[in-house]
C-alpha positions in Angstrom: 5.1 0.3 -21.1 3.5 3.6 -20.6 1.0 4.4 -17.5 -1.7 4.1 -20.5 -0.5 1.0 -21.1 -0.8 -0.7 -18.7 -3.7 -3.1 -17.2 -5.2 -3.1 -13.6 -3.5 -6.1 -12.5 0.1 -4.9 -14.0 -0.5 -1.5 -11.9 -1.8 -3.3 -8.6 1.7 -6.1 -9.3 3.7 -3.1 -9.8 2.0 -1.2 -6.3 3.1 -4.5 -4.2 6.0 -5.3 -5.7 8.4 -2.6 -6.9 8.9 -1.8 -2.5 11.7 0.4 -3.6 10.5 2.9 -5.6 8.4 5.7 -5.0 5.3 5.9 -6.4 2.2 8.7 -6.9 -1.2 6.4 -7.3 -4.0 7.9 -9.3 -7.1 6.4 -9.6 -11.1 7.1 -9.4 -12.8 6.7 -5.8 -13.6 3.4 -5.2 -10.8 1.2 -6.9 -9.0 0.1 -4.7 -6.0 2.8 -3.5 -6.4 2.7 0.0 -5.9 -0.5 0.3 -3.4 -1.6 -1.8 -1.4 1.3 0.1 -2.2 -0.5 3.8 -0.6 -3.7 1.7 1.9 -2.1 0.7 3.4 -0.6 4.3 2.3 -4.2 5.7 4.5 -5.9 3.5 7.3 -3.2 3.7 7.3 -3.5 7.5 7.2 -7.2 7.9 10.2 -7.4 5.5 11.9 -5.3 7.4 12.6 -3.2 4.6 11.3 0.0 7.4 9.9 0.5 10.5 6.9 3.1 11.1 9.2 5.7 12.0 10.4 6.1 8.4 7.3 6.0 6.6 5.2 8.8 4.9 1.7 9.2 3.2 0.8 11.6 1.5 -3.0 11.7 0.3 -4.6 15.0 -1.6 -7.7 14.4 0.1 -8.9 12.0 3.1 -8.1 8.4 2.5 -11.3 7.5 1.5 -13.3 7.5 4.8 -10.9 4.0 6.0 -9.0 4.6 9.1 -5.4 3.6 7.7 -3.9 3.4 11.1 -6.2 0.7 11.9 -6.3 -1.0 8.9 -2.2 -1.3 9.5 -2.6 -2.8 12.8 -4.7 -5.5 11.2 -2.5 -6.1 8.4 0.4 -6.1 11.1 -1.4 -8.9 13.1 -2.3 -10.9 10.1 1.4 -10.8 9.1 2.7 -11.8 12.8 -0.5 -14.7 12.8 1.3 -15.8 9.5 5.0 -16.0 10.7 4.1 -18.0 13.8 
């Protein structure tokens, strides 16, 4: 299946679940890419597939205005709330 494609929800699946690949997002303002990125390094962190030491992000532009570090810390909690 080309980028073309492929449907919102089979790029968001492929975002969260495909943790070992690398991947270049692309998308119009609004849709979405900030936080399935903050999902992403949650769920890579609390499966201990990396810690924050080994993890980049690269954005073109400012991350839409959402303070990423934050929003980790959240998603860190959440996760650590869950396995409790």
């Amino acid at each position: 299946m080309t980028p073309a494609q492929r449907t919102d929800a089979d790029s968001r699946r492929i975002i969260r679940e495909n943790l070992d690949d690398t991947l270049v997002v692309e998308a119009a303002a609004g849709t979405g890419k900030t936080t399935e990125l903050v999902n992403r390094i949650v769920r890579v962190l609390a499966e201990g597939r990396a810690n924050v030491r080994e993890i980049v992000v690269r954005a073109a532009e400012l991350i839409g205005g959402v303070d990423v570090p934050r929003a980790l810390l959240r998603g860190a909690r959440l996760v650590a709330h869950e396995a409790a």
